[in-house]
TORPA-4810 file (N, C-alpha, C, O; in nm, 3 decimals):
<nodes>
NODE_1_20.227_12.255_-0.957_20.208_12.268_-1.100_20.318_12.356_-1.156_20.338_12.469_-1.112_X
NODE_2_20.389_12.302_-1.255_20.460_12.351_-1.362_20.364_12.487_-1.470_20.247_12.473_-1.506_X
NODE_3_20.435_12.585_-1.496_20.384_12.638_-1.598_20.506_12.659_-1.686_20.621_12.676_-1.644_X
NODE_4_20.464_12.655_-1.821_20.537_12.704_-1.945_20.466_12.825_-2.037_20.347_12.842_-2.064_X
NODE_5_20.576_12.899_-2.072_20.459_13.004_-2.136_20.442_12.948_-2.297_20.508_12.870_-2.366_X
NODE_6_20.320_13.028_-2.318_20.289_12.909_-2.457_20.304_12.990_-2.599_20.219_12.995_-2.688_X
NODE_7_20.421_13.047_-2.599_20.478_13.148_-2.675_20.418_13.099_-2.863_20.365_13.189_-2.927_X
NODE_8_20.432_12.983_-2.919_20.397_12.954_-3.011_20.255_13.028_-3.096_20.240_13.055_-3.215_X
NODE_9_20.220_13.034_-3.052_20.108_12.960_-2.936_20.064_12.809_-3.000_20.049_12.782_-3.119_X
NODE_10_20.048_12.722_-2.887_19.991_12.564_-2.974_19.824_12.500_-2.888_19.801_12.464_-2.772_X
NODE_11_19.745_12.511_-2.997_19.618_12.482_-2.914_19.624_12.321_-2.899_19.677_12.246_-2.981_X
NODE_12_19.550_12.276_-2.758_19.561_12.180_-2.723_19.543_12.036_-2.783_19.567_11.928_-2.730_X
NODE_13_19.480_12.071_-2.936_19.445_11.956_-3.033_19.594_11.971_-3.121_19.639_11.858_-3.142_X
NODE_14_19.676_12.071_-3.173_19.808_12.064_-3.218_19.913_12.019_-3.089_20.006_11.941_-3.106_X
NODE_15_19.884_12.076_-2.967_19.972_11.952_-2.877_19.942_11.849_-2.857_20.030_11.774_-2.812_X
NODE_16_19.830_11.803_-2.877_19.828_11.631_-2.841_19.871_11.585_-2.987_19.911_11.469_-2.978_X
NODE_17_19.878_11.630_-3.114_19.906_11.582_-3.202_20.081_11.605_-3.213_20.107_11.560_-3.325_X
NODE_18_20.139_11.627_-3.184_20.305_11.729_-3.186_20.306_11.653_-3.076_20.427_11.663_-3.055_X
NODE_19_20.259_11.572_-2.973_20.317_11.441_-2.833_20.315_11.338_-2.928_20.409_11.261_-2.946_X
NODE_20_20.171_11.334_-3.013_20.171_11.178_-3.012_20.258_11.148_-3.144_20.280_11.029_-3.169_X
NODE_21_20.305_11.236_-3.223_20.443_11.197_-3.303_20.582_11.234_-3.281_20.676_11.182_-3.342_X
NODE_22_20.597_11.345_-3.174_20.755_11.330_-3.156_20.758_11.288_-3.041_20.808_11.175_-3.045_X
NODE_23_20.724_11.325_-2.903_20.767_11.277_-2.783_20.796_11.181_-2.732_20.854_11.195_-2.624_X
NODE_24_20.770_11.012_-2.791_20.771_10.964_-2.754_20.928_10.878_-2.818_21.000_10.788_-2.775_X
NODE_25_20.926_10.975_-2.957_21.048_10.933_-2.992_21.207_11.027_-2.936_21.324_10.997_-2.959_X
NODE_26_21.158_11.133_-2.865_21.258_11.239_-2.827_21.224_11.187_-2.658_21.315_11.106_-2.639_X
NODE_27_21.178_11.190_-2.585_21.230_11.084_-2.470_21.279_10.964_-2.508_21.401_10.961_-2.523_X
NODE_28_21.234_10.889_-2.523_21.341_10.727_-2.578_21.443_10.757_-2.571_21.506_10.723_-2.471_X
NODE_29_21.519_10.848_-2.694_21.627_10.891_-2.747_21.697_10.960_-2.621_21.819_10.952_-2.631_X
NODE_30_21.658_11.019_-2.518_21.714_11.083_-2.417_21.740_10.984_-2.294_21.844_10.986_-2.229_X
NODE_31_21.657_10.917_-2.274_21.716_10.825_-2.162_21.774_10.695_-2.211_21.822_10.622_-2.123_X
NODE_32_21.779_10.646_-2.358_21.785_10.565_-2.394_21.718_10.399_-2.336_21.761_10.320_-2.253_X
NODE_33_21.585_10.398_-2.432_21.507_10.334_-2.351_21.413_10.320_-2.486_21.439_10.380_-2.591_X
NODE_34_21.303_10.237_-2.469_21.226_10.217_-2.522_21.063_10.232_-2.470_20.967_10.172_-2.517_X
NODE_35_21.064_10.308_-2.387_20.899_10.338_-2.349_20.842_10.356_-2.395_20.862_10.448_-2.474_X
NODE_36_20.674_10.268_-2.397_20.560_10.330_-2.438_20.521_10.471_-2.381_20.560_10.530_-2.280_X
NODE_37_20.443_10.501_-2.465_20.349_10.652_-2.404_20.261_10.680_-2.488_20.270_10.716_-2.605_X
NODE_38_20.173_10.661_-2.418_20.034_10.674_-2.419_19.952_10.817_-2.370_19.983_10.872_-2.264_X
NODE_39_19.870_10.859_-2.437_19.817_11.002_-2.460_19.703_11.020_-2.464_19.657_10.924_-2.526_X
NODE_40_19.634_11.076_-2.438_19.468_11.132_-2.423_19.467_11.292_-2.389_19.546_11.365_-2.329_X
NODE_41_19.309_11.317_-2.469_19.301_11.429_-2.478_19.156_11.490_-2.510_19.085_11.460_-2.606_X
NODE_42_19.127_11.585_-2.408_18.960_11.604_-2.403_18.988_11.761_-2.353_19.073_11.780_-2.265_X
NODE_43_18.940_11.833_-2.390_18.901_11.995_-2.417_19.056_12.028_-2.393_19.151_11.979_-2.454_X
NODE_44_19.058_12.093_-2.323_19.197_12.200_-2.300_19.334_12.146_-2.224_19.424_12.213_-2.174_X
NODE_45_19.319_12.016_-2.232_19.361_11.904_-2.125_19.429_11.792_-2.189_19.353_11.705_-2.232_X
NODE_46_19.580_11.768_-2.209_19.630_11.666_-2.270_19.681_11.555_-2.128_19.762_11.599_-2.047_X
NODE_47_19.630_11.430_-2.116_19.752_11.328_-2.026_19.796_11.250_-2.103_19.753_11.222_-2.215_X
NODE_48_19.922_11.194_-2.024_20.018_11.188_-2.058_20.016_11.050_-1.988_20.003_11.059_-1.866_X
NODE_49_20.027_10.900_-2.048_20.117_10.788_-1.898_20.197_10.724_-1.959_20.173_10.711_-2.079_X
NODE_50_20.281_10.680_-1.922_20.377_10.566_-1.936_20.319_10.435_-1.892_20.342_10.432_-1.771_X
NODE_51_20.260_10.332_-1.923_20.207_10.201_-1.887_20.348_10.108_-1.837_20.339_10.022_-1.748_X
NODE_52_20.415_10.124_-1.875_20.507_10.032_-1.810_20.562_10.062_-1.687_20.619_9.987_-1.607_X
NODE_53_20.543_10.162_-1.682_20.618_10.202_-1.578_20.507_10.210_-1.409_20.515_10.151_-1.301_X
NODE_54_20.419_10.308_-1.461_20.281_10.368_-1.336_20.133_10.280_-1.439_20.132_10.255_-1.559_X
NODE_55_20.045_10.258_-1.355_19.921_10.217_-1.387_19.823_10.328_-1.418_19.710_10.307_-1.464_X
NODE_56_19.884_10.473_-1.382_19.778_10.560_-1.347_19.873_10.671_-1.432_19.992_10.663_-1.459_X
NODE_57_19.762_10.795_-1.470_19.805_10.911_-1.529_19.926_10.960_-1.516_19.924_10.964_-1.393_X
NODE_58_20.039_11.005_-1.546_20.190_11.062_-1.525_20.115_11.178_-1.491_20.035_11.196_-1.400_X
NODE_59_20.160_11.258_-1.588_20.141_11.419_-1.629_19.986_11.488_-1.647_19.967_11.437_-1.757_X
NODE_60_19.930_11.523_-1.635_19.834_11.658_-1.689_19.885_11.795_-1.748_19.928_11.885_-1.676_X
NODE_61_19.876_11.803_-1.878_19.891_11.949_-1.948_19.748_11.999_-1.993_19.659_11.968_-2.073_X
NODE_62_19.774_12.085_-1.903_19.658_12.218_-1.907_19.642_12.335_-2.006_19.655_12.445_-1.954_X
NODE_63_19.613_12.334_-2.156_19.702_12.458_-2.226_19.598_12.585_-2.231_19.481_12.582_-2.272_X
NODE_64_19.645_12.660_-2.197_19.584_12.819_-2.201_19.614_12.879_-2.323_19.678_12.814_-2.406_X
NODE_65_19.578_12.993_-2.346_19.607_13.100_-2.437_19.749_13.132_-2.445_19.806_13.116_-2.553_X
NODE_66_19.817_13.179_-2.336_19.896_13.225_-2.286_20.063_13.150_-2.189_20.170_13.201_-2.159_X
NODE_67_20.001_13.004_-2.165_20.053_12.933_-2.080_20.009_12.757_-2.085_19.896_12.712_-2.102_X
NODE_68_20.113_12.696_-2.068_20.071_12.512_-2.029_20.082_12.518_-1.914_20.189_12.567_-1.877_X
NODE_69_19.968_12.466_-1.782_20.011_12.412_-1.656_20.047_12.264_-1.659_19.955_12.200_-1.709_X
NODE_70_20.145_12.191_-1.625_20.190_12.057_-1.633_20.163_12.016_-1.461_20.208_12.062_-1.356_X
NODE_71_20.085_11.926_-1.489_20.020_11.884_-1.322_20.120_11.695_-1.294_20.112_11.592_-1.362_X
NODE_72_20.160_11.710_-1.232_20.250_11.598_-1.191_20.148_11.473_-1.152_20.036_11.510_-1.117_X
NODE_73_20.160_11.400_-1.152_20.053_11.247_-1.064_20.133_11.140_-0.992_20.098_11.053_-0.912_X
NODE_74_20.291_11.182_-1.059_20.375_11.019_-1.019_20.345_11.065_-0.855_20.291_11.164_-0.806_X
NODE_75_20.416_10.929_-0.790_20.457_10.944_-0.631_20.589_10.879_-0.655_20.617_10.777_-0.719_X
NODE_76_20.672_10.974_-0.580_20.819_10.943_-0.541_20.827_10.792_-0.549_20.729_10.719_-0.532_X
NODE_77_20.954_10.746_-0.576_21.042_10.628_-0.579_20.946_10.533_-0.732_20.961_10.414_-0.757_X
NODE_78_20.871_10.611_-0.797_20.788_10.513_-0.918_20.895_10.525_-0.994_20.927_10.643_-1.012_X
NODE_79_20.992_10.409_-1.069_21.075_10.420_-1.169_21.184_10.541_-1.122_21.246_10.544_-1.016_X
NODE_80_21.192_10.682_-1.281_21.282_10.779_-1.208_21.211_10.880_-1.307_21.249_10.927_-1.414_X
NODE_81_21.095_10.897_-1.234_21.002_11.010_-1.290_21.013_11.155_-1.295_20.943_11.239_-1.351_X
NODE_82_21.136_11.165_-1.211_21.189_11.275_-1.256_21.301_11.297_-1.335_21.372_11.397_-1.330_X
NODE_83_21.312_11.218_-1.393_21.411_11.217_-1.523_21.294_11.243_-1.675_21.320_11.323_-1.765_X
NODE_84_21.201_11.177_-1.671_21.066_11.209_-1.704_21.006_11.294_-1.730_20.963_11.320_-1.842_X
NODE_85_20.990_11.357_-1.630_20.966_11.499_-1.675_21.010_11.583_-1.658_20.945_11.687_-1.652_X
NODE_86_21.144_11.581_-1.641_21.263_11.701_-1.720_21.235_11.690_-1.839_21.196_11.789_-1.901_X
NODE_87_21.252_11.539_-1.917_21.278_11.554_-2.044_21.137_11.594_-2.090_21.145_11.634_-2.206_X
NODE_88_21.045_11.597_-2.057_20.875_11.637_-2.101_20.889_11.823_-2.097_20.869_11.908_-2.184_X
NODE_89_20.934_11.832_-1.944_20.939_12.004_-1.973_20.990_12.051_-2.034_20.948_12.158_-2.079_X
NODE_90_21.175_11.971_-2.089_21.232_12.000_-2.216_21.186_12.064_-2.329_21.211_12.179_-2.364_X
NODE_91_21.104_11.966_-2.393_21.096_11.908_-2.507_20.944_11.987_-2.527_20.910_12.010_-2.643_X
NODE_92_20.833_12.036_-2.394_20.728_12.167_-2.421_20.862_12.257_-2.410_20.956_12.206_-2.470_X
NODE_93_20.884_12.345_-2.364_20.981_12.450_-2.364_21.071_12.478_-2.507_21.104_12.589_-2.548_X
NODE_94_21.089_12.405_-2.543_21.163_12.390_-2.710_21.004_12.390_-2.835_20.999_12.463_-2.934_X
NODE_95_20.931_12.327_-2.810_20.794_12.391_-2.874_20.744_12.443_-2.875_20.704_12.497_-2.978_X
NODE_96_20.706_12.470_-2.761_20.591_12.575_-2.744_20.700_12.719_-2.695_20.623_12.813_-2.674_X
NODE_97_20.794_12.748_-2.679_20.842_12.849_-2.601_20.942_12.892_-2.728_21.020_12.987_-2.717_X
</nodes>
C-alpha cells in the first residue's frame, strides 16, 4: 500500500467527485489514450477500474484524516499498470498534497 498525505484535506465524497471529473481526463491526456474509468465509492473508500483493460478493481483509495492509502489489485504483465498508477499517484499528490 501506497500512502499520500492528505494535506488538503479532501473527504472521501470530494475525492470521488474531483476522480470522477478530472482524472479521467488528466490520465488520457498523459498516456495519450482514450480510457474508460470507472469509479465507486462507499464510506471512506474510493475504487478505481479501468474496464478495458482488467475485469476486476485497479486501485483502492482509503482516505483518512490525515492520509490516502492507495491499495494496488492489478497483477503484473495486465496492460502497463504501472504507468497507471504513476499517473493516479501523480495527479492525488498534486490534489490532495
Amino acid at each position: 500500500m501506497v500512502s499520500i498525505k492528505n494535506v488538503q484535506p479532501l473527504s472521501p465524497v470530494s475525492l470521488f467527485d474531483l476522480l470522477k471529473t478530472e482524472f479521467p481526463a488528466y490520465v488520457n491526456e498523459q498516456i495519450g489514450s482514450n480510457l474508460a474509468v470507472e469509479f465507486a465509492h462507499v464510506s471512506d473508500i474510493v475504487n478505481i477500474s479501468f474496464p478495458e483493460v482488467m475485469e476486476v478493481n485497479a486501485y483502492t483509495i482509503t482516505v483518512g484524516e490525515n492520509s490516502m492509502g492507495i491499495t494496488d489489485h492489478t497483477t503484473e504483465g495486465t496492460y502497463n499498470t504501472e504507468l497507471l498508477e504513476q499517473h493516479l499517484l501523480e495527479f492525488l499528490t498534486i490534489k490532495a498534497g
